[in-house]
PyMOL CGO cylinders between C-alpha atoms (Angstrom):
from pymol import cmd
from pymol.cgo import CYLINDER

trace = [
    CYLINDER, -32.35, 16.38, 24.58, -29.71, 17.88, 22.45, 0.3, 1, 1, 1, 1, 1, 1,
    CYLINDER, -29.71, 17.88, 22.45, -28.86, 16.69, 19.00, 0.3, 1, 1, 1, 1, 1, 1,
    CYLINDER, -28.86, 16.69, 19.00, -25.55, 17.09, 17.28, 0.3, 1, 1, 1, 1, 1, 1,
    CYLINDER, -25.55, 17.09, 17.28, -26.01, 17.22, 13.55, 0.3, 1, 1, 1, 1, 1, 1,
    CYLINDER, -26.01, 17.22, 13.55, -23.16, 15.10, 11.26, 0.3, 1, 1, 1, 1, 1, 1,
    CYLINDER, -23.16, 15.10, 11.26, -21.85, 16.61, 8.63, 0.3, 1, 1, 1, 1, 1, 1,
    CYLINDER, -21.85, 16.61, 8.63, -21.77, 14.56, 5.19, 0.3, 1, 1, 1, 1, 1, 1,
    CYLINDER, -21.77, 14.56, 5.19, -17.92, 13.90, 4.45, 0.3, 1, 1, 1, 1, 1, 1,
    CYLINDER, -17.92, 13.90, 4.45, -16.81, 11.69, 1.75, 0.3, 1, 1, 1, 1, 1, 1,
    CYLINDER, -16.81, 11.69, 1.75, -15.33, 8.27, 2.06, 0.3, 1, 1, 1, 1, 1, 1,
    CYLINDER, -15.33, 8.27, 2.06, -12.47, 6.79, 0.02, 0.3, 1, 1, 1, 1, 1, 1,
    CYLINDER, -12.47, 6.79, 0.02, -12.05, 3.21, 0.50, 0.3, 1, 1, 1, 1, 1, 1,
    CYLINDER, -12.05, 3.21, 0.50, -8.35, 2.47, -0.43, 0.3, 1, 1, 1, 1, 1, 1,
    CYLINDER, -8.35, 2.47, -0.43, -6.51, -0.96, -1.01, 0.3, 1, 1, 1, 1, 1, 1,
    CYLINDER, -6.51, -0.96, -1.01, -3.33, -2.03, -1.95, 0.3, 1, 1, 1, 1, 1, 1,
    CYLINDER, -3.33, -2.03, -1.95, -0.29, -4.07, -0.77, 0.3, 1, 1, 1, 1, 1, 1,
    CYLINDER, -0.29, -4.07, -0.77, 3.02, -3.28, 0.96, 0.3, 1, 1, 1, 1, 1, 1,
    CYLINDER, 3.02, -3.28, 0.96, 5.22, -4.74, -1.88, 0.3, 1, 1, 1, 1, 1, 1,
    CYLINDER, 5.22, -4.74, -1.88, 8.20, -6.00, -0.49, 0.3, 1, 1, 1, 1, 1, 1,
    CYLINDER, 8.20, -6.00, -0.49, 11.44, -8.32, -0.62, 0.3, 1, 1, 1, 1, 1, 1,
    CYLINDER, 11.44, -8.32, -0.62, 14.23, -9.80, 0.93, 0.3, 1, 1, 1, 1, 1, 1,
    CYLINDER, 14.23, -9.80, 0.93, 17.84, -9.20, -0.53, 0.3, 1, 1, 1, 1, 1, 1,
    CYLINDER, 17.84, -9.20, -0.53, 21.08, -10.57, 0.33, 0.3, 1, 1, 1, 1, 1, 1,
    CYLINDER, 21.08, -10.57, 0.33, 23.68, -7.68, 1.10, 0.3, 1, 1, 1, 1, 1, 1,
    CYLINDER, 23.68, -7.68, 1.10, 27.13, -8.49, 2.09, 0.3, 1, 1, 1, 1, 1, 1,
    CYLINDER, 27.13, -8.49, 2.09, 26.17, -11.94, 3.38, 0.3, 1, 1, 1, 1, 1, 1,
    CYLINDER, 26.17, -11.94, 3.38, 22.91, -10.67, 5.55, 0.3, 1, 1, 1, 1, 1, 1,
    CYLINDER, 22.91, -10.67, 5.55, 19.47, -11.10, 4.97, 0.3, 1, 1, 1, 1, 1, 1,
    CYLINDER, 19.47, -11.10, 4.97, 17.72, -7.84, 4.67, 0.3, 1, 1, 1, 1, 1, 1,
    CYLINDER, 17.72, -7.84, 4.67, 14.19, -6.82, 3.97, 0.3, 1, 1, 1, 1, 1, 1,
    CYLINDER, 14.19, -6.82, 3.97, 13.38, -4.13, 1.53, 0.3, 1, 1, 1, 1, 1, 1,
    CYLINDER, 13.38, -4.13, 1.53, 9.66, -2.16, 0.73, 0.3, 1, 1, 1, 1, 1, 1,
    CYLINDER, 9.66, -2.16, 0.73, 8.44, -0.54, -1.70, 0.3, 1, 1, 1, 1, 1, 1,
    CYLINDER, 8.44, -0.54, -1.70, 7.01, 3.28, -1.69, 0.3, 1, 1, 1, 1, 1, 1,
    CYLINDER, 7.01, 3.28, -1.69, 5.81, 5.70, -4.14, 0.3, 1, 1, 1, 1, 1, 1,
    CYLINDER, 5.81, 5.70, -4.14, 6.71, 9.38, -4.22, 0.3, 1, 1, 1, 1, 1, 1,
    CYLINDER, 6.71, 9.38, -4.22, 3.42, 11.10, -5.59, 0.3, 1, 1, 1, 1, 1, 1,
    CYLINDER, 3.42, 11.10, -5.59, 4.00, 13.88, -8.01, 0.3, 1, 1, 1, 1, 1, 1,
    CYLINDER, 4.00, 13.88, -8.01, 4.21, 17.67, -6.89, 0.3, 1, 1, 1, 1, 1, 1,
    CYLINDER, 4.21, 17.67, -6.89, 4.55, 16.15, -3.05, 0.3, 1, 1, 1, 1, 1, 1,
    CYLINDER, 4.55, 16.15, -3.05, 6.79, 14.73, -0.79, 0.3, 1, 1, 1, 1, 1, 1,
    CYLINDER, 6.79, 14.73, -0.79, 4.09, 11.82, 0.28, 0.3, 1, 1, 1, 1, 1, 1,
    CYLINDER, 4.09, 11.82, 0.28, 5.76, 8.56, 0.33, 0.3, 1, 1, 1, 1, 1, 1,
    CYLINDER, 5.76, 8.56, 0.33, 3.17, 5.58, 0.43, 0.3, 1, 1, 1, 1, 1, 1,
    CYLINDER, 3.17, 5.58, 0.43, 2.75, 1.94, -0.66, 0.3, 1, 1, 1, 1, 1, 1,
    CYLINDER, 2.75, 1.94, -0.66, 1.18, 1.67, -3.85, 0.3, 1, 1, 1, 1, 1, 1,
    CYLINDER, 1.18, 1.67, -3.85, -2.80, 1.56, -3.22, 0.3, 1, 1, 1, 1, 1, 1,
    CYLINDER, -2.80, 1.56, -3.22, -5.74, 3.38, -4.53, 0.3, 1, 1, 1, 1, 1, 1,
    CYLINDER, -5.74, 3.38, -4.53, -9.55, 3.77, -4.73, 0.3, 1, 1, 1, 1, 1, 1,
    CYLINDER, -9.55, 3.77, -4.73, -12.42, 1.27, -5.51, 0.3, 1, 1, 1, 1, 1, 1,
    CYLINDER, -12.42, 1.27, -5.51, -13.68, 1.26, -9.04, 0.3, 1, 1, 1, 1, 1, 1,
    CYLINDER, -13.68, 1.26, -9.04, -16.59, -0.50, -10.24, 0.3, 1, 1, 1, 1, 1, 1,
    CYLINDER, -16.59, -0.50, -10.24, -16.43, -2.73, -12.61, 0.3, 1, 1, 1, 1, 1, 1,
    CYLINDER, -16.43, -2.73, -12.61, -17.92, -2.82, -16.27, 0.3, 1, 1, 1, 1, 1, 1,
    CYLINDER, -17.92, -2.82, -16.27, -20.66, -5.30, -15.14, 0.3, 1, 1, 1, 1, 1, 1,
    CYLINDER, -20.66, -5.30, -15.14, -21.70, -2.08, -12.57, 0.3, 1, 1, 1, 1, 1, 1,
    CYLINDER, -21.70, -2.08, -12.57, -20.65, -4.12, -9.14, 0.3, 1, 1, 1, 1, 1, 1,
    CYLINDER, -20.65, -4.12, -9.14, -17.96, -2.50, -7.05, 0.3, 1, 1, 1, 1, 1, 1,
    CYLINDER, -17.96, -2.50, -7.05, -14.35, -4.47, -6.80, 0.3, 1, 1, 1, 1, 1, 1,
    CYLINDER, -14.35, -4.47, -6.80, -13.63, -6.25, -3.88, 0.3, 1, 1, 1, 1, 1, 1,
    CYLINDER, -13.63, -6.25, -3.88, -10.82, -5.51, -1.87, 0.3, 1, 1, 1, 1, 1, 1,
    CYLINDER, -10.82, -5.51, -1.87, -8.23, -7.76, -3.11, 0.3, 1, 1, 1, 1, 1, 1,
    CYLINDER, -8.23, -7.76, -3.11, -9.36, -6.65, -7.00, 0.3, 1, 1, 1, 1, 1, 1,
    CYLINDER, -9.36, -6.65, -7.00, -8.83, -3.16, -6.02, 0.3, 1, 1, 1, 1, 1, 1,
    CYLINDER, -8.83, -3.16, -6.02, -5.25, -3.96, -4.31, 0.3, 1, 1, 1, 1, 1, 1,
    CYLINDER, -5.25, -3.96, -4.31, -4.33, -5.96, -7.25, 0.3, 1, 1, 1, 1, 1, 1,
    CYLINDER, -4.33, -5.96, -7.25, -5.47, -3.31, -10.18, 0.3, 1, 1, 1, 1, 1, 1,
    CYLINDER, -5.47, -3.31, -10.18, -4.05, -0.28, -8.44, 0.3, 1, 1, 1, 1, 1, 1,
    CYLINDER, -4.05, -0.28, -8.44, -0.49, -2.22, -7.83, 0.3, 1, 1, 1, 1, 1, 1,
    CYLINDER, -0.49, -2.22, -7.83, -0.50, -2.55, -11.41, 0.3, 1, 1, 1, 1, 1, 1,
    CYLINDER, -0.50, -2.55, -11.41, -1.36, 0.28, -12.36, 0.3, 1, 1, 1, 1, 1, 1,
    CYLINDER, -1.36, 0.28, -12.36, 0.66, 2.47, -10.31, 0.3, 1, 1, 1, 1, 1, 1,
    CYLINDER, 0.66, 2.47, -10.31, 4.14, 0.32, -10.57, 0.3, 1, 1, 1, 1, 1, 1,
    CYLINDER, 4.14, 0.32, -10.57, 3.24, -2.91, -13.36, 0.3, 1, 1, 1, 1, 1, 1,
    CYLINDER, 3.24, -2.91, -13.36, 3.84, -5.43, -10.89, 0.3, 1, 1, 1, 1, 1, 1,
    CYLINDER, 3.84, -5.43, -10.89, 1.64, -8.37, -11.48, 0.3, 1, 1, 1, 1, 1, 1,
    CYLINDER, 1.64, -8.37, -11.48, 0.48, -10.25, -8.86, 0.3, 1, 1, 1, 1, 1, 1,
    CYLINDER, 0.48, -10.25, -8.86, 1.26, -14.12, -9.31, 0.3, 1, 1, 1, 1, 1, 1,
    CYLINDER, 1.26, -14.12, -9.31, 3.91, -13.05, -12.17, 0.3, 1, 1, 1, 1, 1, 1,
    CYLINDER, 3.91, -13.05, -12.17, 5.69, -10.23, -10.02, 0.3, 1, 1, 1, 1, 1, 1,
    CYLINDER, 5.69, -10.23, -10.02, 4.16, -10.76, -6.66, 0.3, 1, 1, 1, 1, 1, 1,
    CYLINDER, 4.16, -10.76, -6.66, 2.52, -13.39, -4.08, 0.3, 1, 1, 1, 1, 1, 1,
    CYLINDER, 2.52, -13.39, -4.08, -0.11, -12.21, -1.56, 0.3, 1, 1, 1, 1, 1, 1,
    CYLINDER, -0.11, -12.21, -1.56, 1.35, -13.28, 1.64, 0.3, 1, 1, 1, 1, 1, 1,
    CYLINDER, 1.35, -13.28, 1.64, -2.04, -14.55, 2.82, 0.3, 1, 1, 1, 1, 1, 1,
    CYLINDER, -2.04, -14.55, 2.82, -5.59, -12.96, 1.91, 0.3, 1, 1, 1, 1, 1, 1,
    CYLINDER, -5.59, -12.96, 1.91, -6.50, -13.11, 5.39, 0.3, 1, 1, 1, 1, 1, 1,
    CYLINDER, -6.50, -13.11, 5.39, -8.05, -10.67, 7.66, 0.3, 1, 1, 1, 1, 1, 1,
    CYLINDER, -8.05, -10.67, 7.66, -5.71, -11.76, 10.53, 0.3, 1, 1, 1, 1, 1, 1,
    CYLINDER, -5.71, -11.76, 10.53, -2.80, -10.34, 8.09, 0.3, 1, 1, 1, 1, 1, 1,
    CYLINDER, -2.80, -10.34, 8.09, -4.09, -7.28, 6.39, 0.3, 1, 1, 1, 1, 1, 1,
    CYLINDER, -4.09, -7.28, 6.39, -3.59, -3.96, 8.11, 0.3, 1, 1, 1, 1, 1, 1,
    CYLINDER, -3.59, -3.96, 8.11, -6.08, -0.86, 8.04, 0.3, 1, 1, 1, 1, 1, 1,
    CYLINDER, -6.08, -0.86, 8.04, -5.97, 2.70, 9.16, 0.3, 1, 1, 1, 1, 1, 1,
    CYLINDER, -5.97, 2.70, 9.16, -7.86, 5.65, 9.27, 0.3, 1, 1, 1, 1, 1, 1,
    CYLINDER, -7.86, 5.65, 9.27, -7.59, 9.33, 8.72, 0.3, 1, 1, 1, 1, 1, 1,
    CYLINDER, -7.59, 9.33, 8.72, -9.08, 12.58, 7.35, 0.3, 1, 1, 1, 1, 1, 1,
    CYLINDER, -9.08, 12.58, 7.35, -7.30, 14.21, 4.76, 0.3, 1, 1, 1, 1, 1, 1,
    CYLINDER, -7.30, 14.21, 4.76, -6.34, 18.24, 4.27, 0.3, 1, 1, 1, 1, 1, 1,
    CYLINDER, -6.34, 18.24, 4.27, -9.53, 18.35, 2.00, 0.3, 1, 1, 1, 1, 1, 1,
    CYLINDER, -9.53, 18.35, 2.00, -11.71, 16.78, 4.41, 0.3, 1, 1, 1, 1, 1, 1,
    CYLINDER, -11.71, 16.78, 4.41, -12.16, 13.18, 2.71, 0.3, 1, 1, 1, 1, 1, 1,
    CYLINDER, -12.16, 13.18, 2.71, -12.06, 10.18, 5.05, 0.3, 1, 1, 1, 1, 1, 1,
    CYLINDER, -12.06, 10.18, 5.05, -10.06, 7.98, 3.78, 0.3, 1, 1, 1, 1, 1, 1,
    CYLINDER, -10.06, 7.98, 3.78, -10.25, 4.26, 5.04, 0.3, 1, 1, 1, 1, 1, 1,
    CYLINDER, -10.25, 4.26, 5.04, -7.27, 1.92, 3.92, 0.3, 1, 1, 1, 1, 1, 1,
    CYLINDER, -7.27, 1.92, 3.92, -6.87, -1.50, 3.93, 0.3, 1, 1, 1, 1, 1, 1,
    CYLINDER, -6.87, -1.50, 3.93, -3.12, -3.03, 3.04, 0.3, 1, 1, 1, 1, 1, 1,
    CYLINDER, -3.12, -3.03, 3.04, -1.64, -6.40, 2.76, 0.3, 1, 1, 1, 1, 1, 1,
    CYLINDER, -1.64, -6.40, 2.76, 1.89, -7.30, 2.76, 0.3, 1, 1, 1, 1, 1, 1,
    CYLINDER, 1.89, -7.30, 2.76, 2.64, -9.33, -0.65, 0.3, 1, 1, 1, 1, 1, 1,
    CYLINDER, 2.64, -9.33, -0.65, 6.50, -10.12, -1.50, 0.3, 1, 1, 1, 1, 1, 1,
    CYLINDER, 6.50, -10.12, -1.50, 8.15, -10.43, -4.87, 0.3, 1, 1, 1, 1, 1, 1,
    CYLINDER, 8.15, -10.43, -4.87, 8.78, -13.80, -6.24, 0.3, 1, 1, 1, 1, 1, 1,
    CYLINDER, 8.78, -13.80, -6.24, 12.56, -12.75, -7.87, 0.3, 1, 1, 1, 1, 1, 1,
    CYLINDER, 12.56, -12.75, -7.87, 15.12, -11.41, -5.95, 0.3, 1, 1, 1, 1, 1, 1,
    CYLINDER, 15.12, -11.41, -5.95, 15.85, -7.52, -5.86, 0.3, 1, 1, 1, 1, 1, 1,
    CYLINDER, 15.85, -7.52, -5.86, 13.92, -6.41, -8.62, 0.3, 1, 1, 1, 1, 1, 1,
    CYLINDER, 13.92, -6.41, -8.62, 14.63, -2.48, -8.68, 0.3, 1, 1, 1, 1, 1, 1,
    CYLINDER, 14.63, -2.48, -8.68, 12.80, -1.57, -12.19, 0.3, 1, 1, 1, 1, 1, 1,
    CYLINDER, 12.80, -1.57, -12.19, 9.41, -0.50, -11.53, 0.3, 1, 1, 1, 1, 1, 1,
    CYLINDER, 9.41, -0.50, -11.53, 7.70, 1.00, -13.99, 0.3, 1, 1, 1, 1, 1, 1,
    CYLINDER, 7.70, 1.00, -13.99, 5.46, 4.00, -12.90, 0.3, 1, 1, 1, 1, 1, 1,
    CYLINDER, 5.46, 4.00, -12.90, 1.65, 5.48, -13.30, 0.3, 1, 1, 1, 1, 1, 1,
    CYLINDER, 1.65, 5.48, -13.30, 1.59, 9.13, -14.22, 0.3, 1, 1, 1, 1, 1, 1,
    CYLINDER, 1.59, 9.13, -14.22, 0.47, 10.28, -10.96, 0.3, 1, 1, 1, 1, 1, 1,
    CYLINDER, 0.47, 10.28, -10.96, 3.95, 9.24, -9.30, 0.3, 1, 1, 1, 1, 1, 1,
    CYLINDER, 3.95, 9.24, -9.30, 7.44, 10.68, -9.98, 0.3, 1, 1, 1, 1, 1, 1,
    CYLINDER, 7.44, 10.68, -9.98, 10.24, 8.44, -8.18, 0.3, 1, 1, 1, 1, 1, 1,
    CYLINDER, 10.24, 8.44, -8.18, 10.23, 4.91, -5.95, 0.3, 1, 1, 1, 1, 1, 1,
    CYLINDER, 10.23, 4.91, -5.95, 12.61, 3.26, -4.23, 0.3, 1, 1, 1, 1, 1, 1,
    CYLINDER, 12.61, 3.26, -4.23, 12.92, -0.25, -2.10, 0.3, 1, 1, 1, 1, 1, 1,
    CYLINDER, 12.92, -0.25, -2.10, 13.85, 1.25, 1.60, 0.3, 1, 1, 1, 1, 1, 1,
    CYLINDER, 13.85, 1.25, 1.60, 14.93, -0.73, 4.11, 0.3, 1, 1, 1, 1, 1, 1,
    CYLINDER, 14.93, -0.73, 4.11, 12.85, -1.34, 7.09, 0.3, 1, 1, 1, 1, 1, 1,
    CYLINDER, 12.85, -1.34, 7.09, 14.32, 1.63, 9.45, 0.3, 1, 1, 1, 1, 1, 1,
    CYLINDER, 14.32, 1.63, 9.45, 14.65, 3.98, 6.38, 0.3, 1, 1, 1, 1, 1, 1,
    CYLINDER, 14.65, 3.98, 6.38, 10.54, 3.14, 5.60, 0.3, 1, 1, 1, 1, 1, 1,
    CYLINDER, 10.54, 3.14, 5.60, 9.32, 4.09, 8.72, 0.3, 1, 1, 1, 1, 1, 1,
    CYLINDER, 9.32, 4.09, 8.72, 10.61, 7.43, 8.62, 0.3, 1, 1, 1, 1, 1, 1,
    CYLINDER, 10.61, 7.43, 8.62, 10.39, 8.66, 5.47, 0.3, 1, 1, 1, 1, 1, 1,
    CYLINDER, 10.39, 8.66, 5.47, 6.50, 7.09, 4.76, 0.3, 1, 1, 1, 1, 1, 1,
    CYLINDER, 6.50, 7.09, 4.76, 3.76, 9.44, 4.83, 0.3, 1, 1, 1, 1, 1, 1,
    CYLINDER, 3.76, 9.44, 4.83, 3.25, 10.03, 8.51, 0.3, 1, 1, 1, 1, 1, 1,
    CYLINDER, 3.25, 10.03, 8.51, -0.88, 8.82, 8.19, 0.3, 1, 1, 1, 1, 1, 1,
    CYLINDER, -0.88, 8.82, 8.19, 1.13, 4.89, 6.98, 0.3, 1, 1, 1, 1, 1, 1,
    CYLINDER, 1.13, 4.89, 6.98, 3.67, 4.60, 9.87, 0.3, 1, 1, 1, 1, 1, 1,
    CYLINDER, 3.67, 4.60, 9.87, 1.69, 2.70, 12.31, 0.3, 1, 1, 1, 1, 1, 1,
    CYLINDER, 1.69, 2.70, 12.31, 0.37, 0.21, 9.37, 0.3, 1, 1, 1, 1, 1, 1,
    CYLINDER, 0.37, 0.21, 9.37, 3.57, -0.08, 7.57, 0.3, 1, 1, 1, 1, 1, 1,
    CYLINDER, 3.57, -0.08, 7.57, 5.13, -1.41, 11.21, 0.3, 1, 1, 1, 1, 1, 1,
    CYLINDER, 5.13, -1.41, 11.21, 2.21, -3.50, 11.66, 0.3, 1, 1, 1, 1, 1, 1,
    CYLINDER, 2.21, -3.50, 11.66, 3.35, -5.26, 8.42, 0.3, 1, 1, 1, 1, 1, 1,
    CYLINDER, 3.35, -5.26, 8.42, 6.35, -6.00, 8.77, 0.3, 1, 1, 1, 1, 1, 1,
    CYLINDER, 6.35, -6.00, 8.77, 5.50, -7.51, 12.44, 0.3, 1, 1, 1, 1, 1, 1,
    CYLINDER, 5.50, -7.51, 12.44, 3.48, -9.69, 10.39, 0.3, 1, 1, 1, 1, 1, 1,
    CYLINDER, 3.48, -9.69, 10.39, 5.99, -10.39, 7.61, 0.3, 1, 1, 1, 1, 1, 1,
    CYLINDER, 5.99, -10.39, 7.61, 8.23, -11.42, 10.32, 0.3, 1, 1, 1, 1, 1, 1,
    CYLINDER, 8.23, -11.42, 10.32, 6.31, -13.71, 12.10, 0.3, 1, 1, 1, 1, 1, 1,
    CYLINDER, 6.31, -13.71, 12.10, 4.73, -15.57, 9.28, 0.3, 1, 1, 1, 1, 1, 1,
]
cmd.load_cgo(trace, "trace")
């Protein structure tokens, strides 16, 4: 028998939401999303980020994790700034990849809209230099090519809620 030895590569589990909203523009209906341009790169991506434990010593749970890095990374608040669309397996999406320094990095997103109309003030974490609200076709091309497949995924399911 031959055995195949696996190497030990770390894991980031990563959460967050696709922020997004609908906007009226000459009479239409259009839908807008939110992405982060991380400093020193041109990597556009929803806001999201790692799992922290908490001060009791217990991990976060997903949604905690979504919720804190949201707020940290743009001060949106969810249920002041934000609703969860639905916290529901069926509506989150979740992708996979390995990243130039050999981290896994497993991501879980769910789409959560803003509760005012065409908010464009975000206010940003350190680690990010410039967002913008893109418009669904705009989105797709310019998000971090690793996102594409979940970010369509979303708004399938933002459109048929």
């Amino acid at each position: 028998m031959e055995y195949q030895l696996l190497s030990r590569q770390k894991i980031n589990h990563v959460r967050g939401f696709i922020v997004y909203q609908e906007c009226e523009n000459q009479g239409q209906s259009a839908m807008e999303y939110l992405l982060l341009k991380k400093k020193l790169e041109n990597d556009w991506s929803p806001p999201k980020g790692k799992r922290e434990r908490k001060s009791d010593g217990k991990w976060e749970n997903e949604i905690e994790t979504a919720r804190r890095e949201t707020n940290e990374e743009t001060g949106l608040i969810e249920g002041v700034d934000f609703k969860l669309l639905h916290h529901n397996i069926c509506f989150q999406v979740s992708l996979e990849y390995t990243n130039p320094s050999n981290i896994r990095k497993i991501v879980t997103l769910w789409p959560a809209k803003l509760q005012s109309s065409c908010v464009k003030v975000i206010r940003l974490s350190q680690e990010h230099e410039e967002f913008r609200w893109f418009k669904t076709d705009e989105g797709i091309k310019i998000i971090k090519d690793e996102y594409r497949a979940a970010l369509k995924q979303a708004i399938n399911r933002i459109n048929n809620s």
